[in-house]
N, CA and C of each residue as an Amber inpcrd file, in Angstrom:
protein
   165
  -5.9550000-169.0370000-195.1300000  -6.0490000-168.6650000-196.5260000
  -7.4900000-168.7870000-197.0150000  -8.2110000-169.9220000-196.2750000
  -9.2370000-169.8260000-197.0810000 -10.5470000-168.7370000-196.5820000
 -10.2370000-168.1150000-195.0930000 -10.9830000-167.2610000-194.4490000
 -10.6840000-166.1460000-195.4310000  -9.4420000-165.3470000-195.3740000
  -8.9290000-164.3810000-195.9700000  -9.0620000-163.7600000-197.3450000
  -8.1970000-165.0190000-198.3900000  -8.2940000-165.3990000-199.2310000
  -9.3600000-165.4990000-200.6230000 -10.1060000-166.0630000-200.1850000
 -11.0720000-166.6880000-200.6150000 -12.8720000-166.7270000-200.0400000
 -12.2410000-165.5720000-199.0200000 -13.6700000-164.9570000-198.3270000
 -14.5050000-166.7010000-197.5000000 -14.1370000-167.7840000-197.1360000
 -14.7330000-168.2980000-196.3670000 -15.1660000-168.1010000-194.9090000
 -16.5010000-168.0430000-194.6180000 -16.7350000-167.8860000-193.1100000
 -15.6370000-169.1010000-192.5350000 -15.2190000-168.9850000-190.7520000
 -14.6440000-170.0150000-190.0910000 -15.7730000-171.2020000-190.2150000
 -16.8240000-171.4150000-190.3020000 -17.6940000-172.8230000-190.4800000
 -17.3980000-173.5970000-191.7310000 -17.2600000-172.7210000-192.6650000
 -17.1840000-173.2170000-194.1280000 -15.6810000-173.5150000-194.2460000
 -14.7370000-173.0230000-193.6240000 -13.1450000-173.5690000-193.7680000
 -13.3190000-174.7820000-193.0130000 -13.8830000-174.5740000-191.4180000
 -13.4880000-175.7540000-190.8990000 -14.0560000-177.0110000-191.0710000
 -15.1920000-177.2680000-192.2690000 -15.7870000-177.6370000-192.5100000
 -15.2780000-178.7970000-193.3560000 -14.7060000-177.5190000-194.8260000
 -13.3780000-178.0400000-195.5640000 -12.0750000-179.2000000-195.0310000
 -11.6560000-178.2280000-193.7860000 -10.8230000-178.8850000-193.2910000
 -10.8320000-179.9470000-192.2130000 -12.2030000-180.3610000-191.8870000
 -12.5580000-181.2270000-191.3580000 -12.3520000-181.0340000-189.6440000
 -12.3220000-179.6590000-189.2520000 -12.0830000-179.6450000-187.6520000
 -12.9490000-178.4740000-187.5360000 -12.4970000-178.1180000-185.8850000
 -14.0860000-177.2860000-185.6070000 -13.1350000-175.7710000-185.9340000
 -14.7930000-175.3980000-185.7460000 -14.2700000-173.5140000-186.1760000
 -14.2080000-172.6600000-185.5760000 -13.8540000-173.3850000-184.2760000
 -13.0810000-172.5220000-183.0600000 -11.4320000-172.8400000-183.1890000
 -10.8830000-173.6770000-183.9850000  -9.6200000-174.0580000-184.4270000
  -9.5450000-172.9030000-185.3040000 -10.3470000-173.1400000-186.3710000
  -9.9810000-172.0800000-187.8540000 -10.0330000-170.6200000-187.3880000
 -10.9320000-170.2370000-185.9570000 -10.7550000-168.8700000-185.5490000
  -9.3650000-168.7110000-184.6750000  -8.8540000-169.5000000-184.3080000
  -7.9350000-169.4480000-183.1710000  -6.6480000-169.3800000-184.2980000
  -6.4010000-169.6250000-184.9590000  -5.3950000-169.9550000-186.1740000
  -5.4210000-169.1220000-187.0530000  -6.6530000-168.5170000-187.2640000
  -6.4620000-166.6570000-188.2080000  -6.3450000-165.7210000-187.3040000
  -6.6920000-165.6720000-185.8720000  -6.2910000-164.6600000-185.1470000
  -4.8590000-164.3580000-184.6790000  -4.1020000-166.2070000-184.2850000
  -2.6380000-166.0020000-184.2690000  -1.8300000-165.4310000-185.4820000
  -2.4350000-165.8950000-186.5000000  -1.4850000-165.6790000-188.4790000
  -1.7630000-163.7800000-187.8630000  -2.9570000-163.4400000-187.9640000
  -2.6880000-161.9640000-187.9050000  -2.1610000-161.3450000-187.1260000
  -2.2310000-161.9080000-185.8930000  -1.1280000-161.4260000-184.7660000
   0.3260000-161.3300000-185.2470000   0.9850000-162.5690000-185.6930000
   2.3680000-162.6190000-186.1960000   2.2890000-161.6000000-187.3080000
   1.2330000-161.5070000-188.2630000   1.6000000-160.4240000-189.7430000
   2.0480000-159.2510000-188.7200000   0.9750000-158.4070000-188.1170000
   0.5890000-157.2550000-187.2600000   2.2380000-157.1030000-186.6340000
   2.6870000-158.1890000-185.7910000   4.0890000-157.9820000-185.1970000
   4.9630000-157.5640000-186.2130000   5.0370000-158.7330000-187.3210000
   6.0500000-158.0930000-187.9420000   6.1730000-157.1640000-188.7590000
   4.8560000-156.6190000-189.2380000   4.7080000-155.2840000-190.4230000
   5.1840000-153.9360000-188.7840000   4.7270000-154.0180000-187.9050000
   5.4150000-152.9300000-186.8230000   6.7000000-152.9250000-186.8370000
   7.8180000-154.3880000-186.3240000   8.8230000-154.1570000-186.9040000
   9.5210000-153.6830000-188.2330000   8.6860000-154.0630000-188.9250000
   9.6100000-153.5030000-190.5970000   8.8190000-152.8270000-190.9980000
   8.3160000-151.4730000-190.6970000   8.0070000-150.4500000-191.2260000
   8.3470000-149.8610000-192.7130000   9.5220000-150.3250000-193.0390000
  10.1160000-149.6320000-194.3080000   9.2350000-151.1120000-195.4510000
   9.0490000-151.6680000-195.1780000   8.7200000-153.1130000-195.7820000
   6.7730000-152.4840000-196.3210000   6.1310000-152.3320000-194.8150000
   4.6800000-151.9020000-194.6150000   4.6890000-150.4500000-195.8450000
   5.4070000-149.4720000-195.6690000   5.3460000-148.4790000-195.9240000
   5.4640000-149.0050000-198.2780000   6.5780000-149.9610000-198.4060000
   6.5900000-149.7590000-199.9190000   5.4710000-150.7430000-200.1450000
   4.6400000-151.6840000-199.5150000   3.1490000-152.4260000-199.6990000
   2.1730000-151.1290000-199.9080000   2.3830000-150.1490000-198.8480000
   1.0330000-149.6350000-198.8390000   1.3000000-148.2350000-200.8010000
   2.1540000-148.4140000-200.5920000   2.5520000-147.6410000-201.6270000
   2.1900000-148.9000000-203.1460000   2.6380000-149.4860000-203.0740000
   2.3090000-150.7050000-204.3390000   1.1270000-150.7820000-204.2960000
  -0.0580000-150.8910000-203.5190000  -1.0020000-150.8430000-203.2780000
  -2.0810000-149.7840000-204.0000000  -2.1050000-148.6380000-203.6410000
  -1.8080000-147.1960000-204.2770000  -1.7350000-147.3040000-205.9540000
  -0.8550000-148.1590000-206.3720000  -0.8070000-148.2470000-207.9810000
  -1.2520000-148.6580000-208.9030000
């Protein structure tokens, strides 16, 4: 959240969070992996975001 979010580089989160920022990279690459899986499965889900989006 706070990479994403809140635009922090991984140094400045893990910094925050007190661990290194090969953790905070390894831990936004899995979160987007799981989003990525599941917006492929639920297409109908992806499709009314990208549309809300749009508005």
């Amino acid at each position: 959240m706070l990479c994403q979010q809140q635009g922090l580089k991984y140094e400045e989160a893990a910094e925050r969070l007190n661990i290194s920022p090969l953790t905070v990279q390894t831990h936004v690459k899995r979160a987007l992996k799981s989003v990525r899986t599941y917006v492929k499965s639920h297409t109908d889900i992806a499709v009314i975001l990208v549309i809300l989006k749009l508005m």
